[in-house]
N, C-alpha and C positions, 0 to 999 in steps of 0.2 A: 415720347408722346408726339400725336401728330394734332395740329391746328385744321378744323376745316369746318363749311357753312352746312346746314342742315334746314333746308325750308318743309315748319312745319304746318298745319291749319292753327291760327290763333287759340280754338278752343283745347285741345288736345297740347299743345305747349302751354298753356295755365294751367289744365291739371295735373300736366306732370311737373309742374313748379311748386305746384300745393304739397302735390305728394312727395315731393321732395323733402319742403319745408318741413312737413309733418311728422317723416322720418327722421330729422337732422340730419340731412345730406346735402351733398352737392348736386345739383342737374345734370352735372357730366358725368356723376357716379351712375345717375339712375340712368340713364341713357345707356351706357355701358353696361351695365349687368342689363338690360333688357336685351341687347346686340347679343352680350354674349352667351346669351339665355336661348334666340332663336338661331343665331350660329352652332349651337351646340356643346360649345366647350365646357368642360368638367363643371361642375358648382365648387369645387376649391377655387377657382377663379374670382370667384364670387365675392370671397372673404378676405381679397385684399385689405389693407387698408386703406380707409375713407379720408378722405383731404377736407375739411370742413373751410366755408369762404371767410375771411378776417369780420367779425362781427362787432359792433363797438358794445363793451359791458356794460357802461353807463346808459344808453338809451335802448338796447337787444335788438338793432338794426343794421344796418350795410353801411359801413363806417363813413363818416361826412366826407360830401366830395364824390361819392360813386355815384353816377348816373345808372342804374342796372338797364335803360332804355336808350343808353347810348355804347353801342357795339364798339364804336368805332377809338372810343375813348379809354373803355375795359382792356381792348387790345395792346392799348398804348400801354397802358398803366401794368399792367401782365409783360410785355416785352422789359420795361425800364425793371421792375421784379428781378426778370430773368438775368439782365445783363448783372444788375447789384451782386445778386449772388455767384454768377460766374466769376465774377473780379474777383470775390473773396475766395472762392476755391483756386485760386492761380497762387 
């Protein structure tokens, strides 16, 4: 997987947020299958499977402590993920 920015017009990234939420997906899924929808690649592609974001069950929101409107923070918090489970597979 590659990491990279995408600037979109504010309105058109809230509804593909919505439309995310409403499918129970992630925004990087729906993003993807629409890339790979205008790139052209097969629709088996399509039916990967979907990564859902860590949700707390007690309250059905974005677990305490996530900012979803700080970038800068999600990255951090994603990288420290990334390293945790690299260690374990060593």
């Amino acid at each position: 997987m590659e990491r990279t920015t995408v600037r979109l017009p504010s309105e058109l990234l809230d509804r593909a947020k919505r439309r995310a939420v409403a499918q129970g997906r992630t925004l990087t899924s729906l993003i993807e299958e629409g890339l790979l929808f205008v790139v052209g690649e097969n629709r088996n592609a399509l039916k990967q499977k979907r990564i859902m974001p860590r949700v707390s069950k007690a309250k059905g929101g974005v677990r305490p402590g996530i900012d979803l409107e700080d970038s800068s923070l999600l990255q951090e918090m994603d990288d420290r993920d990334t390293m945790r489970r690299t260690k374990r597979l060593k």
